[in-house]
C-alpha positions as CSV (number, residue, x, y, z in Angstrom):
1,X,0.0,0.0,0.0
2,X,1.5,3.4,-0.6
3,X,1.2,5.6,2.7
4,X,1.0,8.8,0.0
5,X,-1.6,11.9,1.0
6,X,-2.3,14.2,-1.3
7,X,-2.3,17.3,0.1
8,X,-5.4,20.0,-0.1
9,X,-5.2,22.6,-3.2
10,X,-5.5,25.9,-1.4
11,X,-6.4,27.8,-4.3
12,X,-9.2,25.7,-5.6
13,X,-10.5,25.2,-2.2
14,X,-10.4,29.4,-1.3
15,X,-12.1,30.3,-4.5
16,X,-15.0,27.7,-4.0
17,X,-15.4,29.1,-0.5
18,X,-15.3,32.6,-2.3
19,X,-17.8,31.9,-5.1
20,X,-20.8,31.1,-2.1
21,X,-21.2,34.4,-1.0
22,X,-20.2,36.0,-4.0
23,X,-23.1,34.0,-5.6
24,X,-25.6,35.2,-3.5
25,X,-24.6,39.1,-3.4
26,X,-23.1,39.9,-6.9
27,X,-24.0,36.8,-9.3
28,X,-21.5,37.6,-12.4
29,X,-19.0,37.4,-9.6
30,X,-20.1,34.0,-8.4
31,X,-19.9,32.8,-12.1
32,X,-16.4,33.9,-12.8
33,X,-15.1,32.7,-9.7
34,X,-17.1,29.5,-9.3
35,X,-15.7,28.4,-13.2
36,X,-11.8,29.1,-12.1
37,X,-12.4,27.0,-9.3
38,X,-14.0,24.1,-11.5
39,X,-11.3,24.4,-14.1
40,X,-8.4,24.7,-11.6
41,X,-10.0,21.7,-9.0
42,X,-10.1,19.8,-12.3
43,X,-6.4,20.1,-13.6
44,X,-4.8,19.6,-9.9
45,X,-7.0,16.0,-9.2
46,X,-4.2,14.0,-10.1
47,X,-1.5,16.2,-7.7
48,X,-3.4,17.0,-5.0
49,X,-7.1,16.0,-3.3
50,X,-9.0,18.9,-4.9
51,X,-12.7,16.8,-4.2
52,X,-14.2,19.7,-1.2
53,X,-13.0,22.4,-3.4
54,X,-15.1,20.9,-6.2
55,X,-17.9,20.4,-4.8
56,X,-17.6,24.2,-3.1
57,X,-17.2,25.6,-6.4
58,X,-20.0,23.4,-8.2
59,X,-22.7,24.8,-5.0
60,X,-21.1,28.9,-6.0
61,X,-22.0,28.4,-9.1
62,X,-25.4,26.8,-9.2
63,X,-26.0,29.6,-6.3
64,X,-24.7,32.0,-9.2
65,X,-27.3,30.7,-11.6
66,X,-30.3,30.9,-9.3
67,X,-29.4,34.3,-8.4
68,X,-29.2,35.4,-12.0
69,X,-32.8,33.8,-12.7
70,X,-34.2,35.6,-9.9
71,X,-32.6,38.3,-11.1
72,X,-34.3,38.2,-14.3
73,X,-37.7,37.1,-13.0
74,X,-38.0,40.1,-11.0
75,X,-36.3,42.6,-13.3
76,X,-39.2,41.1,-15.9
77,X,-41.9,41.3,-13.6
78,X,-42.9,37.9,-13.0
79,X,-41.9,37.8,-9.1
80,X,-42.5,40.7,-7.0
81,X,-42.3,41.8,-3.4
């Protein structure tokens, strides 16, 4: 068995944490950021364990896209306060 441990990708991992609230506030930010963080998670897997940042990037982003349909809806007129 090899005793090897990856070690945790800081960057991916910070922006994923990043693109949450970012998602929720400003939603082009949440986009841009939760992307990087797919694209960099997915081009470190084979050096490092880059799984939580992932997954944190995947939830900005989806968070990014429900904001900007909300953001339409209301801007439209179809949801209103």
């Amino acid at each position: 068995m090899d005793n090897k441990k990856k070690e945790t990708y800081t960057t991916g991992l910070v922006l994923g944490i990043i693109s949450i609230p970012c998602g929720l506030l400003i939603a082009i930010s949440g986009w841009i950021l939760g992307i990087i963080g797919i694209v960099l998670n997915s081009q470190k897997k084979e050096e490092f364990n880059t799984k939580t940042g992932f997954v944190l990037s995947i939830i900005g982003l989806v968070l990014s896209v429900i904001n900007s349909i909300f953001g339409i809806l209301f801007n439209l007129g179809y949801l209103s306060f």
